[in-house]
One Martini backbone bead per residue (centre of mass of N, CA, C, O) as a GRO file, in nm:
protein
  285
    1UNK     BB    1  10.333  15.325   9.803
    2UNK     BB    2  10.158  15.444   9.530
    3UNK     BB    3   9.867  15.379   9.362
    4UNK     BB    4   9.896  15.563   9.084
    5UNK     BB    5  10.028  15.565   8.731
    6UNK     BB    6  10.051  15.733   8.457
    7UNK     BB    7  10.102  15.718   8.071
    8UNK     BB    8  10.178  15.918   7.830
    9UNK     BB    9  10.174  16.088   7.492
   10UNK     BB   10  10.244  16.389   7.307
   11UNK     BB   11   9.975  16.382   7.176
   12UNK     BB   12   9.841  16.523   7.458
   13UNK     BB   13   9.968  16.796   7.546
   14UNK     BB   14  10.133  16.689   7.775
   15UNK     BB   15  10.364  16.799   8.032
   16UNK     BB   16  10.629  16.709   8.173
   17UNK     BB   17  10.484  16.804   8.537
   18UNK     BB   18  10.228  16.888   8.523
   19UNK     BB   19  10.151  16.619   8.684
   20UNK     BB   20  10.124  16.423   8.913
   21UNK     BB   21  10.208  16.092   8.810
   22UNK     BB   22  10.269  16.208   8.524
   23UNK     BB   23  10.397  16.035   8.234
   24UNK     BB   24  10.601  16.146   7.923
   25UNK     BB   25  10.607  16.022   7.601
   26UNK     BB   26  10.780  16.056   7.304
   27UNK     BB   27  10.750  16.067   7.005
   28UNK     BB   28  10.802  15.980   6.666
   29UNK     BB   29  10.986  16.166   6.425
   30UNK     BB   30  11.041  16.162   6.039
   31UNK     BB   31  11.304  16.255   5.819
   32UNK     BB   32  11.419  16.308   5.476
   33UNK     BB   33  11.741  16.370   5.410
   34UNK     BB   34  11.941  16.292   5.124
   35UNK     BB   35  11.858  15.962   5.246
   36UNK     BB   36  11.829  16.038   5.546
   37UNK     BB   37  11.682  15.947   5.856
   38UNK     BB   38  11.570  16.169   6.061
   39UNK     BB   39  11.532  16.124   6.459
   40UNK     BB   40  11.246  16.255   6.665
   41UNK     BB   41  11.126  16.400   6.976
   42UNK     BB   42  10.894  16.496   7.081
   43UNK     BB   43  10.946  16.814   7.242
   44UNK     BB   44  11.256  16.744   7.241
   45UNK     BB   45  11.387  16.810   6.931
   46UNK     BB   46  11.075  16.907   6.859
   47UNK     BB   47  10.811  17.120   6.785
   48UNK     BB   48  10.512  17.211   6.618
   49UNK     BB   49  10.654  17.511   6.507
   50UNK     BB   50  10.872  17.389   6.354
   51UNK     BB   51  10.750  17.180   6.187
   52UNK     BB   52  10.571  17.414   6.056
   53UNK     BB   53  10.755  17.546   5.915
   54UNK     BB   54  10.915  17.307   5.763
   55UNK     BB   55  10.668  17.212   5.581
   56UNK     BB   56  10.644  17.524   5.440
   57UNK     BB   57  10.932  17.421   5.302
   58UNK     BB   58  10.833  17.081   5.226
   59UNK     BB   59  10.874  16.903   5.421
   60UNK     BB   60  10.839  16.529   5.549
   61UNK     BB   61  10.663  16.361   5.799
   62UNK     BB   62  10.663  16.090   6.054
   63UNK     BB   63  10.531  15.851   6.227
   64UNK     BB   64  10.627  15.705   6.549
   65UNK     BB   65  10.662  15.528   6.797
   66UNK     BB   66  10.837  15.511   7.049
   67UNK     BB   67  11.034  15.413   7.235
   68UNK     BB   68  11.132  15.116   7.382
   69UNK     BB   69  11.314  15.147   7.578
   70UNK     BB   70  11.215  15.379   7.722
   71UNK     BB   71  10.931  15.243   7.819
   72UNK     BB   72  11.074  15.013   7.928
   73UNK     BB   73  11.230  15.208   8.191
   74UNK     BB   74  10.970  15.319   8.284
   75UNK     BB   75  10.803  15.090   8.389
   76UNK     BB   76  11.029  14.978   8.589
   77UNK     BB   77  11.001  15.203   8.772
   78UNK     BB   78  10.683  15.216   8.811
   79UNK     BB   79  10.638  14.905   8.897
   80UNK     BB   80  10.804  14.978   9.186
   81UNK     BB   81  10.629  15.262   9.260
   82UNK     BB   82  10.368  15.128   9.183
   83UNK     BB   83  10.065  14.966   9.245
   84UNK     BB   84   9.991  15.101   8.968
   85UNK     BB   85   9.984  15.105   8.574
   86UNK     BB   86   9.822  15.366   8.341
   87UNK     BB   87   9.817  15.318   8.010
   88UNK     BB   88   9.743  15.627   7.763
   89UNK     BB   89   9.675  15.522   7.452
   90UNK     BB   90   9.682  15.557   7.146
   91UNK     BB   91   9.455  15.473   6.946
   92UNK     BB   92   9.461  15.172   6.815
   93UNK     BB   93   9.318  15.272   6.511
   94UNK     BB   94   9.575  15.539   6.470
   95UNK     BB   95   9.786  15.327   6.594
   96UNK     BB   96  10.050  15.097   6.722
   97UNK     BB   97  10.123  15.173   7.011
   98UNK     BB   98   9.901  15.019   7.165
   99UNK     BB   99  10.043  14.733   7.112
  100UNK     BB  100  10.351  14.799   7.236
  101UNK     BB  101  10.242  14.827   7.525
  102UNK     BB  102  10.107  14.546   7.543
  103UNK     BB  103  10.418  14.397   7.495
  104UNK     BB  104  10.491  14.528   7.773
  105UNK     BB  105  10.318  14.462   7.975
  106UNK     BB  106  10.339  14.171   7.988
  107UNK     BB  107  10.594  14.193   8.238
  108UNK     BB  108  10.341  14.321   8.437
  109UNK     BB  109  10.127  14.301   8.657
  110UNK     BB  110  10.059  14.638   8.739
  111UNK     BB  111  10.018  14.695   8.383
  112UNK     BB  112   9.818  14.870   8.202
  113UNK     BB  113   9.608  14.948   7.924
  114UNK     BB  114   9.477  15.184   7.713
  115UNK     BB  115   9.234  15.387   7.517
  116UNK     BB  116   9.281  15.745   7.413
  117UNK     BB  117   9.183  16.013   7.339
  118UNK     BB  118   9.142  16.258   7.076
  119UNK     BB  119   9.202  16.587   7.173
  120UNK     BB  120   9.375  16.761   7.349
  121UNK     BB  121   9.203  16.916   7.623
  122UNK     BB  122   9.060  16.635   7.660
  123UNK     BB  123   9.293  16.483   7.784
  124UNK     BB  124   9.330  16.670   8.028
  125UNK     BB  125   9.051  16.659   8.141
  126UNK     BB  126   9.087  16.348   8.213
  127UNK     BB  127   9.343  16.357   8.395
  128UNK     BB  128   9.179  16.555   8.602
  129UNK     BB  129   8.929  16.294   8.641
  130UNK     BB  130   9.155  16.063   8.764
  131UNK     BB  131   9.264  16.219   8.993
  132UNK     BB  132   9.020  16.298   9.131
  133UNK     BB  133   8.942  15.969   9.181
  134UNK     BB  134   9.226  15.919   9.362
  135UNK     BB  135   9.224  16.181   9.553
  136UNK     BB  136   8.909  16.027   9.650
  137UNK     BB  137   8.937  15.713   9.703
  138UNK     BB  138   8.854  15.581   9.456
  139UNK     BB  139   8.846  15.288   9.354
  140UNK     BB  140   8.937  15.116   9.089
  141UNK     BB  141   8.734  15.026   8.916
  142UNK     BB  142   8.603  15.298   8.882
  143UNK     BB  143   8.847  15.409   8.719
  144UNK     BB  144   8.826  15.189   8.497
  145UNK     BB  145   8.550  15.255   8.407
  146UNK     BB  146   8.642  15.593   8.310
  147UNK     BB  147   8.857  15.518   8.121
  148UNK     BB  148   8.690  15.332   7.909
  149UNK     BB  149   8.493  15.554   7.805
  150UNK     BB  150   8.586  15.768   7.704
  151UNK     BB  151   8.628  15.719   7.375
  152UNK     BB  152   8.319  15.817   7.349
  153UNK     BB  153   8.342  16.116   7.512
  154UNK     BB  154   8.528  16.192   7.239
  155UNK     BB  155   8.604  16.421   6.971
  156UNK     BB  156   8.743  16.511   6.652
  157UNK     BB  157   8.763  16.785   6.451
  158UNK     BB  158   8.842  16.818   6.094
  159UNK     BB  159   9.005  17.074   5.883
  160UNK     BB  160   9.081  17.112   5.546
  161UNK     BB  161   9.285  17.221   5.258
  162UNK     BB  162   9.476  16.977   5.242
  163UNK     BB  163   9.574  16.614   5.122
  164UNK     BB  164   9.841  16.506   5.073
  165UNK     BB  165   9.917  16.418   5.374
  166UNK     BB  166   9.700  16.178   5.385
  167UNK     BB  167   9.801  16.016   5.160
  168UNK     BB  168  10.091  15.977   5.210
  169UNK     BB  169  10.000  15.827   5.503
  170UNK     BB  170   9.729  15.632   5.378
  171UNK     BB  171   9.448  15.798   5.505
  172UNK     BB  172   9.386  15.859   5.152
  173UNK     BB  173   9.328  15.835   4.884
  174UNK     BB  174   9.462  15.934   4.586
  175UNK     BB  175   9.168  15.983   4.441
  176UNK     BB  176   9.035  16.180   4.646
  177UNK     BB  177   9.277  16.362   4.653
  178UNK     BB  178   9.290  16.470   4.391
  179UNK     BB  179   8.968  16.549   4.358
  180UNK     BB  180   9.004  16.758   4.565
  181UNK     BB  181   9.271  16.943   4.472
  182UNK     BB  182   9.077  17.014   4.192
  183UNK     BB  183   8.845  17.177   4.354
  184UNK     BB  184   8.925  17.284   4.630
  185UNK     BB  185   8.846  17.108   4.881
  186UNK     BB  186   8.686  17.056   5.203
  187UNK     BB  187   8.746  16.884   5.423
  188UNK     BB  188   8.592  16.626   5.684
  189UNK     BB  189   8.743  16.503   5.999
  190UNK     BB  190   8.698  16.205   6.230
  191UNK     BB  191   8.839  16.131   6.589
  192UNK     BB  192   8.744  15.818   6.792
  193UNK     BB  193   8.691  15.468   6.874
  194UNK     BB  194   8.673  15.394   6.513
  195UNK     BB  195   8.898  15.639   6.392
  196UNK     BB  196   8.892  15.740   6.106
  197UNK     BB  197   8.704  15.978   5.891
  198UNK     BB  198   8.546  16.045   5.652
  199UNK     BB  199   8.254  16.310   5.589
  200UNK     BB  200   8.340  16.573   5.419
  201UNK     BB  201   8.290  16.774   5.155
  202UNK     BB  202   8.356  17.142   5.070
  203UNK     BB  203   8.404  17.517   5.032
  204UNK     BB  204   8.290  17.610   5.305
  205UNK     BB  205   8.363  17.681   5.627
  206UNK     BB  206   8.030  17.699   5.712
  207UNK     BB  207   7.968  17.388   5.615
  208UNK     BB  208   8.185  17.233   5.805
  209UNK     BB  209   8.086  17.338   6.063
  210UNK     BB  210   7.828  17.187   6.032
  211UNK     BB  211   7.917  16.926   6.015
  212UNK     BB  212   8.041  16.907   6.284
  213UNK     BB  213   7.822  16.951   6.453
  214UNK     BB  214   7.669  16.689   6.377
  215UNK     BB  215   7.876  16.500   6.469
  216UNK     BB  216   7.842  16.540   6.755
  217UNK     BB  217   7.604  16.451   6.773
  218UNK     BB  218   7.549  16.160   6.637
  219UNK     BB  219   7.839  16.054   6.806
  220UNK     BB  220   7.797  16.183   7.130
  221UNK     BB  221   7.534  16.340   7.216
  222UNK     BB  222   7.595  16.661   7.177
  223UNK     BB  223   7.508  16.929   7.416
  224UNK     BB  224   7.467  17.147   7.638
  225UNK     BB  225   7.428  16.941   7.919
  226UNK     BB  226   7.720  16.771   7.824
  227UNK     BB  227   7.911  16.984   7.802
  228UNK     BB  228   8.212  17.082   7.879
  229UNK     BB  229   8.447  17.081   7.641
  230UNK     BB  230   8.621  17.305   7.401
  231UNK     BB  231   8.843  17.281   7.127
  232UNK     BB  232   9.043  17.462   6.973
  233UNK     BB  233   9.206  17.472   6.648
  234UNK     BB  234   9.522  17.576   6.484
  235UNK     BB  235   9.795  17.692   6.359
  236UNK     BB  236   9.866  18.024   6.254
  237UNK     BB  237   9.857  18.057   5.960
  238UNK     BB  238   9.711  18.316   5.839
  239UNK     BB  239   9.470  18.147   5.660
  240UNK     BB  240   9.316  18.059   5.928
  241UNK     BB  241   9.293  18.256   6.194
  242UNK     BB  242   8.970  18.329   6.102
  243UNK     BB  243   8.868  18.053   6.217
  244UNK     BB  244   8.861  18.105   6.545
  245UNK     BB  245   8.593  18.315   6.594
  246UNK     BB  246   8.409  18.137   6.380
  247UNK     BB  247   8.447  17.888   6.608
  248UNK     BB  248   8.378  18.073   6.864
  249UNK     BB  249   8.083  18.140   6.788
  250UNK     BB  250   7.969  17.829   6.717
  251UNK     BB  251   8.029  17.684   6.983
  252UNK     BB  252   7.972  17.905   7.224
  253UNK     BB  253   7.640  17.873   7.124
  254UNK     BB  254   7.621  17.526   7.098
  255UNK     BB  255   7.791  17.544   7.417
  256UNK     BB  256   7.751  17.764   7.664
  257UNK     BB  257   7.856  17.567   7.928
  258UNK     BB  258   8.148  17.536   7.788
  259UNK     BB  259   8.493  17.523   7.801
  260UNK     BB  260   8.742  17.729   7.622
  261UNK     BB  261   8.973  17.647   7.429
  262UNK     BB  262   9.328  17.654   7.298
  263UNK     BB  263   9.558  17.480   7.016
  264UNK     BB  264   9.717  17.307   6.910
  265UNK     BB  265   9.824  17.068   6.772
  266UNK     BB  266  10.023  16.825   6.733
  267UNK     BB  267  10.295  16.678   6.562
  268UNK     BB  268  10.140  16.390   6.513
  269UNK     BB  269   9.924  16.538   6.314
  270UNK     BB  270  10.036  16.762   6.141
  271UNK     BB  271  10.158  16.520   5.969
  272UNK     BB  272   9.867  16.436   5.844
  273UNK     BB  273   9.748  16.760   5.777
  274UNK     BB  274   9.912  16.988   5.826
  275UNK     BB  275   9.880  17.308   5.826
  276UNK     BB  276   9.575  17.366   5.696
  277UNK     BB  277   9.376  17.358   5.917
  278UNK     BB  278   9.095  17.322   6.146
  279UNK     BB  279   8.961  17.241   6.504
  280UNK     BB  280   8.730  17.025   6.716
  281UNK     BB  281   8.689  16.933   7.055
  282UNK     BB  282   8.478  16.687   7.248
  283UNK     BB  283   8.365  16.697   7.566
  284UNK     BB  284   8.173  16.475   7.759
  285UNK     BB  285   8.001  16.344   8.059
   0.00000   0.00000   0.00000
C-alpha cells in the first residue's frame, strides 16, 4: 500500500496524470440559458478559454463545489489504496468546497482536509515541494506542517479593468462596483489565507503594479532572497497583452532570483473576475 495520495480541485491548474499520486476533481461551474441552468464540469466539459470567449459575448458563469457522489468515489478508492489520503482543499475563506471536503472526510479515518493556497504556478510548486519530502522519505508530521504553513506562504493580486463580475458574484458591494465603473477605476485585490480582500482603486496600470508590490512586502515579507517563484496571470484578450511585459519587467527586477512562470486564471477565477484581468501570485520560501 502506498504512503500518501493528494486529491487537488481544477482551479490550482494541475492536471489529472501531470503528477503520479496527485488526483485532480473538477469544479463546477453553471450558467443560465433561457431559464435552464447548464452544468459543467471545469476542464471537462468547458476550460478557460471557452468560458473567457463566451463571457466576452455575455454569457454569466457561476461557480459550486465539486459534485459530491465524484468526490465520495474518488474517496473511497484512495483510502483503500493508501495509507493517508491529504486533501488540498480550495482555501476556506473563498469558497464552501473546503467544509464539503471536512464533511466528506468524517467517513474516514485515514483522509486529511487541508486549506491550499490560491494561485497558479504557486500550486503547482507547493505540490511538487510536498512530493519531494514524501520522495525523501520524511515524517508525515514533516509533511503535516510544511502543508499547514502554504497559505501564509503564498498571495495572489489580481488588477481588474472591471467590476461587474465580483458585484454580481457577491465579493464587492453595488456601491463600490458602481462607483468604480462610473469613473473607470482599476480594482487591486489579493487573496490569502484571510480571504478575498480589496486592496485599492487607481486609473494607471502602473500605480496597481506598485500597490501589488507593495502587497507581497507587507503581507508575506516577500523580498528577493526568500521568493522562490513569480507567476504571471493574463487573460490573453488584446487589451491585456501589453501587461505582461510590463509585469514580468517589474516583478523580474524586483525578486531577480525567483522562477517565473505565465498562466491564465483558471476558469473558477475568471467567473468572479471577468475577462479583463491581470495578475501575479508569489510563493516564498
Amino acid at each position: 500500500m502506498k504512503k500518501l495520495a493528494l486529491v487537488v480541485d481544477s482551479s490550482t491548474n494541475i492536471k489529472n496524470n501531470e503528477f503520479e499520486d496527485v488526483y485532480v476533481v473538477p469544479m463546477i461551474l453553471t450558467k443560465e440559458v433561457n431559464g435552464v441552468v447548464k452544468t459543467f464540469r471545469d476542464e471537462i466539459d468547458i476550460n478557460s478559454k471557452q468560458m473567457l470567449q463566451d463571457m466576452m459575448s455575455g454569457s454569466v458563469y457561476k461557480t459550486a463545489s465539486p459534485l459530491l457522489g465524484e468526490c465520495s468515489t474518488l474517496l473511497d478508492k484512495l483510502s483503500s489504496s493508501y495509507e493517508n489520503v491529504f486533501v488540498l482543499s480550495l482555501h476556506r475563506k473563498v469558497s464552501s468546497t473546503y467544509s464539503q471536503w471536512i464533511l466528506l472526510s468524517n467517513e474516514y479515518e485515514n483522509v486529511k482536509v487541508f486549506d491550499f493556497p490560491i494561485g497558479g504556478a504557486g500550486c503547482r510548486e507547493n505540490v511538487k515541494d510536498i512530493l519531494s519530502l514524501l520522495n525523501s522519505n520524511q515524517p508525515l508530521d514533516k509533511i503535516i506542517e510544511y502543508i499547514e504553513e502554504m497559505p501564509k506562504k503564498n498571495l495572489l493580486s489580481v488588477i481588474l479593468n472591471e467590476t461587474k463580475y465580483l458585484v454580481r458574484g457577491g465579493r464587492l458591494s453595488l456601491t463600490k462596483g458602481i462607483a468604480a465603473s462610473m469613473l473607470r477605476l482599476k480594482l487591486v485585490i489579493y487573496f490569502d489565507h484571510t480571504g478575498l480582500v480589496l486592496e485599492g482603486k487607481t486609473f494607471k496600470t502602473s500605480s496597481c503594479i506598485e500597490m501589488a508590490k507593495n502587497i507581497f512586502k507587507e503581507k508575506i515579507g516577500a523580498n528577493d532572497e526568500n521568493v522562490e517563484s513569480v507567476t504571471i496571470f493574463t487573460s490573453g484578450i488584446d487589451n491585456m497583452k501589453s501587461n505582461i511585459e510590463v509585469m514580468k519587467n517589474a516583478f523580474s527586477v524586483m525578486f531577480k532570483k525567483a522562477k517565473i512562470f505565465y498562466e491564465n486564471l483558471t476558469s473558477v477565477f475568471v467567473a468572479h473576475t471577468g475577462p479583463s484581468y491581470c495578475g501575479v501570485s508569489v510563493k516564498i520560501k
